[in-house]
N, C-alpha and C positions, 0 to 999 in steps of 0.2 A: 896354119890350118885350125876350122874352129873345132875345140875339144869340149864336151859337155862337162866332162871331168873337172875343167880347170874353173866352172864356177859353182859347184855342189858344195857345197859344204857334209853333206852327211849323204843323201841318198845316190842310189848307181843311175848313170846315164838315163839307161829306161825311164826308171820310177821318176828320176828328174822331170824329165819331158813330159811326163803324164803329169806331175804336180803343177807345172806350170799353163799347161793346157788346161786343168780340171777349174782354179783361181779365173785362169782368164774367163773361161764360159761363163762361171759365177759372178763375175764380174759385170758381165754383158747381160746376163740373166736379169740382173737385182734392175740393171739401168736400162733395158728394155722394157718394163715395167711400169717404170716412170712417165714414157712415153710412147709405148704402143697405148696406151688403152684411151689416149685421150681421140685420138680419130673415130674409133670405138664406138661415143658417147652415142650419137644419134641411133646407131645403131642396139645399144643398149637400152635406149629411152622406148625402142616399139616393143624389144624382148620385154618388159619390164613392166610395161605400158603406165608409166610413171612421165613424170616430165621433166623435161631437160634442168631444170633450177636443183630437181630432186637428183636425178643421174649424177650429177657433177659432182654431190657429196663422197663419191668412190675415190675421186684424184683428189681434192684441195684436201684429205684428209688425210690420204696417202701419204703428202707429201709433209704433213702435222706431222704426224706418227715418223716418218724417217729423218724432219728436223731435231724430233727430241729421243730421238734412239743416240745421234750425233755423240748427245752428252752422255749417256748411258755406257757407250761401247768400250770406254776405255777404265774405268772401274771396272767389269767385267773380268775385260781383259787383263788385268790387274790383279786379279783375284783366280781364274779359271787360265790364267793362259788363252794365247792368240787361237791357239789350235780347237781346244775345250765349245770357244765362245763364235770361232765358224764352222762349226760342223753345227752347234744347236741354232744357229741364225738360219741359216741353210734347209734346215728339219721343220723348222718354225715356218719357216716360208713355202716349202713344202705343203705343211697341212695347212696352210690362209689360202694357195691357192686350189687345193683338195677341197675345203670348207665352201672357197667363193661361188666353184662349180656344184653343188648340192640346192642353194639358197637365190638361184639368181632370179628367181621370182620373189622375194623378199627383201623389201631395201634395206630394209634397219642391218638385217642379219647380215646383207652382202656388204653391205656400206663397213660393217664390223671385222669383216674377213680381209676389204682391201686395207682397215687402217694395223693390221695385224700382219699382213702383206708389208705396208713399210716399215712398221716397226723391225722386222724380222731382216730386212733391208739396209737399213741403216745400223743396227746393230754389226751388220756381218762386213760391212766396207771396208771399216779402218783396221779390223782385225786381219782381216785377209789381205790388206796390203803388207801390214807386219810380219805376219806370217811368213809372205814371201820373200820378204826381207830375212826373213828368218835361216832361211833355208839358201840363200846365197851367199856367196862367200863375201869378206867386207869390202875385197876392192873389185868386187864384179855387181856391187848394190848396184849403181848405175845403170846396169841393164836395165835389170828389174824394176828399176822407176821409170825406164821409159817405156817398156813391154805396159806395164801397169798404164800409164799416162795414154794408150793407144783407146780405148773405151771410155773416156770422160764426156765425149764429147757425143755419144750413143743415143742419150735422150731428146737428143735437137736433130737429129739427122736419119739415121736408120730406124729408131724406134717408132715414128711416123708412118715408115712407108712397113714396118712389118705390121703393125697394128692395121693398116688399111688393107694390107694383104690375107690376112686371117676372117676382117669382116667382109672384103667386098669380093677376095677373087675365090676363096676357099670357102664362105658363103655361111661361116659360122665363128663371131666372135669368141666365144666360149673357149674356144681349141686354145688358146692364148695360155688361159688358165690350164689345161689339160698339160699344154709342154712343160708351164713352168711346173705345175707337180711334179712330172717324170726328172725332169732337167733337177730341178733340186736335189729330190730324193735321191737319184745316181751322181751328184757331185759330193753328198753329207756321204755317201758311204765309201767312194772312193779315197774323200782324202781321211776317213775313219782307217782302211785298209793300209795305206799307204804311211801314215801314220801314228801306227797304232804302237812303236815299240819306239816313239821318241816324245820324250817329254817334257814341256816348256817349264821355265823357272817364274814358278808364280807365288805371291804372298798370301800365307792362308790365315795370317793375321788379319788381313785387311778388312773392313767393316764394311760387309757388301749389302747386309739385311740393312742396318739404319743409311747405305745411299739408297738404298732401294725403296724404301718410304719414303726418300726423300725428292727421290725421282719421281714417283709415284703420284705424288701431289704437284708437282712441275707437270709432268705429262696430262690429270686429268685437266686441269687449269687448261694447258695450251689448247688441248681438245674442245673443250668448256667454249672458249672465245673463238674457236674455230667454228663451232654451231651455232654462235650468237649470231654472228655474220651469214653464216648460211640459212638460219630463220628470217633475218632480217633483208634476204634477195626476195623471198617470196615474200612476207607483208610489206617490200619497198621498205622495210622501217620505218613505217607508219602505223601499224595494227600489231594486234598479238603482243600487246604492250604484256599482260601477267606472265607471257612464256621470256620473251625478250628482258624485261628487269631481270627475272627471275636465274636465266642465266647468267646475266651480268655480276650478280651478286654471287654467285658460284666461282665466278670466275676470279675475280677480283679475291673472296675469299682463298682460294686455293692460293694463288700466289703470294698470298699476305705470309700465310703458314707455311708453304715453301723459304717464304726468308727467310723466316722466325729459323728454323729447322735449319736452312742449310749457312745463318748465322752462327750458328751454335756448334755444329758440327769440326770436328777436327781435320776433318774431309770434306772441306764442303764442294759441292756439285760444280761450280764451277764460281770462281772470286769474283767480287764487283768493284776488287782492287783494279784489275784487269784495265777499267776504265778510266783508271786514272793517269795512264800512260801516252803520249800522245799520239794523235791518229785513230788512236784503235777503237772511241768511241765515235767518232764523226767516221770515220772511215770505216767501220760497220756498219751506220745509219747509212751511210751511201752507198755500199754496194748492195745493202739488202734492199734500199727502193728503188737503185736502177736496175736491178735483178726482178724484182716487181713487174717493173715495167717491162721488161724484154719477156717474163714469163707470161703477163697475160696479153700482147700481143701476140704469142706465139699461139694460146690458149685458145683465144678467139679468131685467128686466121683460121688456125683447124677446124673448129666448128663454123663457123658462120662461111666458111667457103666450100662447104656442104649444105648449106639451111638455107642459106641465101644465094650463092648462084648455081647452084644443084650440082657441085660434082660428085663423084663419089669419092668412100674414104682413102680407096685406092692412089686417085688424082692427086689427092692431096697430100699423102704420107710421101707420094716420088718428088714431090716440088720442094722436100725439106731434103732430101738424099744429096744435093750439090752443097749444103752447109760442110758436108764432113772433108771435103777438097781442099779448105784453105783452113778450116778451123785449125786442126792439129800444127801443121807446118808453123801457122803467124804467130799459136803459142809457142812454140817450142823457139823461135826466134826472137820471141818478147823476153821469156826466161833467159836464153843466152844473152841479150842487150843489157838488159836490167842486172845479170851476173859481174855483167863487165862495165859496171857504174852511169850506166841511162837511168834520167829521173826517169822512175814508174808514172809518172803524172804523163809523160806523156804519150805512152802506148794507153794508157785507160782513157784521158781523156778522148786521143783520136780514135779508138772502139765505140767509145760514146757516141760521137758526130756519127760514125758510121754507122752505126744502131738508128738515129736519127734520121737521118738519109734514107736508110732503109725503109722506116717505118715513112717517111713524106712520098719515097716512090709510091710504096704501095696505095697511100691514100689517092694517087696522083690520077689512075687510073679511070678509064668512062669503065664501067661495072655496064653488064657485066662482061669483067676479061675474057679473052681466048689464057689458055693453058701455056700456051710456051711463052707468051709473053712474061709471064710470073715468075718464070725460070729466073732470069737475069738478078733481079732482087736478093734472091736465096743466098748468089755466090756473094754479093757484099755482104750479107747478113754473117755468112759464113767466115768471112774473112775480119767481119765487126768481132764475133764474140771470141774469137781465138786467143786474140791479146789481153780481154774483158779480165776473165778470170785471173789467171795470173798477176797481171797488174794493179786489179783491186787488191788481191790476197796480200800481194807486199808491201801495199799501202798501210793496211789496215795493220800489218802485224808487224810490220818493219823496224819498230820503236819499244816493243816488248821485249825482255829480255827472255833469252834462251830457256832458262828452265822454265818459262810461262808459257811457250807458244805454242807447246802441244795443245796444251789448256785452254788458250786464247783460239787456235786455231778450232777447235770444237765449239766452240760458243758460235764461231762465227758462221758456221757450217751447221750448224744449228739452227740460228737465228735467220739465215737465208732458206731455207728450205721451208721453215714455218712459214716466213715472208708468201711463200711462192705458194703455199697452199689460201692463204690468203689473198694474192694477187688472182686465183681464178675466180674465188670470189666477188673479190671488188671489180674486176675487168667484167663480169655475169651484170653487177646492178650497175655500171657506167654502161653498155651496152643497151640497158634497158633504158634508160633516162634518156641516152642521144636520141635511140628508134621514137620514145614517145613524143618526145620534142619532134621531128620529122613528122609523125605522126597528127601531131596538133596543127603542123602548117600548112599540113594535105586537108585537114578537114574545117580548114575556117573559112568565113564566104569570101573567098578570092576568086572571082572568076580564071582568072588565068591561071589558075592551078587546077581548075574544072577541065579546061581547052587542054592542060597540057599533060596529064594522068588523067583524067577519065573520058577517055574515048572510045569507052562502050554504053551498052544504055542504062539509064541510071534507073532501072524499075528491078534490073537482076544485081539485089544490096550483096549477095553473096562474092558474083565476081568481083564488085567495089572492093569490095574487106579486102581480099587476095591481091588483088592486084594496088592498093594503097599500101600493103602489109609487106608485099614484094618491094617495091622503088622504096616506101622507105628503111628497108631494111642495105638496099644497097648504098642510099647516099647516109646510111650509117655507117657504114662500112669505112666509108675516107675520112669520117669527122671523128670516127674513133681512132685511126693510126695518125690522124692529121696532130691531134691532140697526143696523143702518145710520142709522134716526132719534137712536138715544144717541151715537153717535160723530159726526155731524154734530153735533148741540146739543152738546156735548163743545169743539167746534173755534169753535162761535160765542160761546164764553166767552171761550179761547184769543187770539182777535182782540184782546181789549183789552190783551194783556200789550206789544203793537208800540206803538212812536210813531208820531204821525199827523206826517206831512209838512207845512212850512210853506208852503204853500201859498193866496194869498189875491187874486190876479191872473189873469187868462185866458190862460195858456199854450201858445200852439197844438202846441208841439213836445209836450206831454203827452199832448192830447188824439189826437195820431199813437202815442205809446205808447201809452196805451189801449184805442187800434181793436187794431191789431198783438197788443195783450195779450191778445186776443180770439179769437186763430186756433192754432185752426182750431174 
């Protein structure tokens, strides 16, 4: 019989169940975040009345901001305790999205509240996994990692269709921001109440002000080259040359001085010994640009299968709901393979081809689709990235020795999420270069592209625009996942050049890298 008793470590049955319930919502919370607001966009762009290049700055910064919290959250927690550092994550996130709902006529200020939003985000992930680690007994962890492991996969699947359900069927974006205040503020005080008379073993030695400057110049820096690129969508990087150097030099500074600083320190933020171990600097590089790539195809399905063949955000957040059917299951059977000494090479590689696959079907299609036909795609996509994560993570970390892999696993988890805030970026000005190319071949004197797009009269220029602006917006559409299908299959050859970890024992400390490898 199951007894809640026998895996408590401190608190009664009750209190149990409500701490484990309150972690999970928080859980779901931070990573719904992620991924409702981007169906949103369009919808954001008329509240706003900004344009979409400018909109986007709310996610690719989000996603900054919760790369470099990554490295942040475990000095913290080192200092304040697991408990201390998710209640103020939780309270932080709270007032970003109390803030974002005040300002949503202002981009600079809103754009400021969502990158406060994932700071507050990524700060509170790897805490509150520990936490709940904390709170279980040793040989009932196992649960707890797979209760945890059940939300990872939130931002690719359900966070779509909730985000679409807020803007299109409930008829007000905004409310989004509204839950997550309420939802925050009663989770910070819950597990405040809950936990208010047990207290974590933390070091009050530890030098949290000199990581914190040291952070601090890492963080403006990432942000810094996060807006370079986002300036350079809108001048194409070709214009705005005094703001664009000008940045670069910011940027490039910051980092310089983050060296210097976290050279010197006795604590430093995270080691670049780190890289010297095998795998874990090529197998970083690779999983953060086939993470790239899977992010800004995802990025740009959601938008442009609203812009270009008109559906709503609704349609499109349900077409990502069949990912979460095989994702969970094929990781969790990657992890037991890989447990019991399968090279990892080749569940990542074959995620890859099927990421590939994925992105060829969809290019595959006469635009514009019916709705159910898109379905089909979803469930390989879904069953692609299940294995992904996993599999990269023990690639990449597999050859680190134990007492680094926390450390190493943060960088990596770091440097992926920064990746993905940049991959919406870069996917915005590839997006733009395919359409203008399309664009250039509709308007040169070919008669037979006259005969075959403009078969209305050529004296009303306005329907011309619209209706040139339309077609080639859709045979953008297949050249941009066409192109994304060769550079994923590109990356799943890639995979064989790493060595597979020796690895031939059930690990449990791995299988905790794995989940964690997973997030967000």
């Amino acid at each position: 019989m199951f007894k809640i008793s026998g895996y408590s470590r401190f608190l009664t049955p009750a209190q149990f169940v409500l701490f484990n319930l309150t972690l999970g919502i928080g859980h779901f919370l931070v990573l719904l975040n992620a991924g409702a607001y981007l169906p949103m966009l369009p919808y954001v762009t008329g509240s706003m009345d900004e344009g979409l290049p400018y909109v986007v700055w709310g996610q690719s910064d989000y996603f900054t901001a919760l790369g470099c919290a990554f490295l942040f959250a475990r000095p913290l927690m080192k200092r304040f305790g697991p408990k201390v550092t998710v209640i103020a994550s939780f309270l932080l996130f709270s007032f970003a999205s109390l803030g974002a709902l005040f300002v949503v006529h202002n981009l600079i200020l809103f754009t400021s509240f969502r990158v406060v939003q994932g700071f507050a985000a990524g700060l509170g992930i790897i805490p509150s996994f520990f936490l709940l680690l904390e709170y279980y007994k040793t040989e009932r962890q196992p649960t707890a990692t797979a209760l945890w492991g059940l939300a990872v996969f939130i931002p690719f699947s359900v966070g779509p269709a909730l985000g679409g359900w807020f803007a299109y069927v409930l008829g007000d974006w905004r409310l989004l921001f509204f839950a997550s205040f309420l939802i925050s503020l009663l989770i910070a005080g819950i597990l405040w109440g809950l936990l208010a008379d047990w207290e974590d073993v933390i070091d009050r030695s530890y030098p949290i002000l000199d990581q914190s400057l040291t952070f601090g110049l890492f963080f403006a820096s990432a942000l810094m080259l996060q807006e370079f690129f986002d300036v350079g969508l809108l001048s194409d990087l070709s214009s705005r040359f005094q703001e664009l150097w000008g940045m670069l030099f910011l940027t490039l500074t910051g980092f310089a001085l983050f060296q210097i600083r976290n050279a010197r320190s006795e604590n430093p933020l995270f080691s670049f010994s780190l890289f010297s171990h095998r795998n874990f600097g090529a197998g970083t590089l690779l999983f953060c640009l086939s993470f790239m790539l899977l992010q800004g195809g995802i990025v740009q399905y959601i938008i442009r299968f609203q812009l270009v063949e008109g559906y709503t955000a609704w349609h499109v957040g349900l077409l990502f709901l069949p990912l979460f059917i095989f994702s969970k299951p094929f990781s969790l059977l990657t992890q037991n393979r890989i447990q019991n000494g399968w090279d990892p090479r080749i569940p990542a590689s074959l995620s890859l081809l099927a990421i590939a696959l994925n992105f060829w079907w969809i290019s595959s299609y006469l635009r514009p689709a019916t709705w159910e036909l898109l379905l089909l795609p979803q469930l390989l996509l879904g069953a692609a990235i299940g294995p992904f994560f996993s599999s990269m993570t023990t690639l990449a970390l597999g050859h680190v020795p134990k007492s680094q892999q926390l450390n190493a696993l943060d960088l990596l988890n770091g440097a992926r999420n920064i990746g993905a805030g940049l991959a919406i970026t870069f996917s915005d000005i590839g997006w733009d270069r395919l359409q203008a190319h399309q664009w250039n071949l509709f308007t040169t004197p070919d008669p037979s592209n006259s005969l075959r797009f403009l078969s209305f009269s050529p004296i009303d220029s306005h329907t011309a625009h619209t209706e040139l602006e339309r077609v080639a917006g859709l045979l953008t559409f297949n050249d941009f996942f066409q192109l994304l299908a060769w550079g994923t299959l590109l990356f799943s050859c890639l995979v064989w050049f790493l060595t597979p970890p020796r690895t031939h024992l059930p690990d449990p400390d791995l299988i905790i890298l794995e989940n964690l490898g997973e997030e967000p």
